[in-house]
N, C-alpha and C positions, 0 to 999 in steps of 0.2 A: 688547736685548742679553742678559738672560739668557734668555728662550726659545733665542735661538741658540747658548748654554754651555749649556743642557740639551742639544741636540739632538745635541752633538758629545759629549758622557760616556753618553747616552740610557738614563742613573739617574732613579728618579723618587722623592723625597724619603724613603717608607719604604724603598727598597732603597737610597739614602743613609747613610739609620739604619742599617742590617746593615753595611753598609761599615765604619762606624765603632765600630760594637760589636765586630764581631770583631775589627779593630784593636786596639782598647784590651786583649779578648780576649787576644789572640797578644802582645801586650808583660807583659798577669800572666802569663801561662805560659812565657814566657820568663824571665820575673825568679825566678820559684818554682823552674825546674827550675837554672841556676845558683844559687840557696838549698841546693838539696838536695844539690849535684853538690859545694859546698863541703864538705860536712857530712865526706868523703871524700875528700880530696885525692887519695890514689892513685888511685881509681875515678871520679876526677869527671867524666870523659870518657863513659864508659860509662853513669853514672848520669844525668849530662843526653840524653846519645841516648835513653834508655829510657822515661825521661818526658817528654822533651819534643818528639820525632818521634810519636807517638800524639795526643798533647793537639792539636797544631797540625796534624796529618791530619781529626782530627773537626773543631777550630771550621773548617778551610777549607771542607772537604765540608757542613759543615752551610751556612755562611754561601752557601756557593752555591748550593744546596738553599733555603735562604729566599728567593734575592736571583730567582731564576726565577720561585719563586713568586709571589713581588709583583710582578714586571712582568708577570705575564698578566691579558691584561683579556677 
């Protein structure tokens, strides 16, 4: 049974790990950039766009950039 739920996600346990780090990833950078966005109520709009569209452009780009890496054999 799990051979056949790997075969259908076709992650292989280190590219599991990347999944899940950058998950965990993208919710601190989420929570930090509403921290900051508060800090400025009038601007908070603006100031979560500014950091927090960058932050989550690199960890996706990165995390998939890892996750290629590790499935090639």
């Amino acid at each position: 049974m799990d051979s056949e739920r790997e075969g259908r996600t076709g992650l292989n346990g280190k590219q599991k790990v990347v999944v899940v780090l950058a998950n965990i990833l993208i919710l601190a950078e989420l929570t930090w950039s509403i921290y900051l966005g508060s800090q400025d109520l009038e601007e908070m709009t603006v100031i979560f766009l500014r950091s927090f569209i960058p932050m989550v452009i690199g960890t996706v780009l990165l995390a998939k950039v890892l996750t290629r890496r590790l499935g090639a054999k």
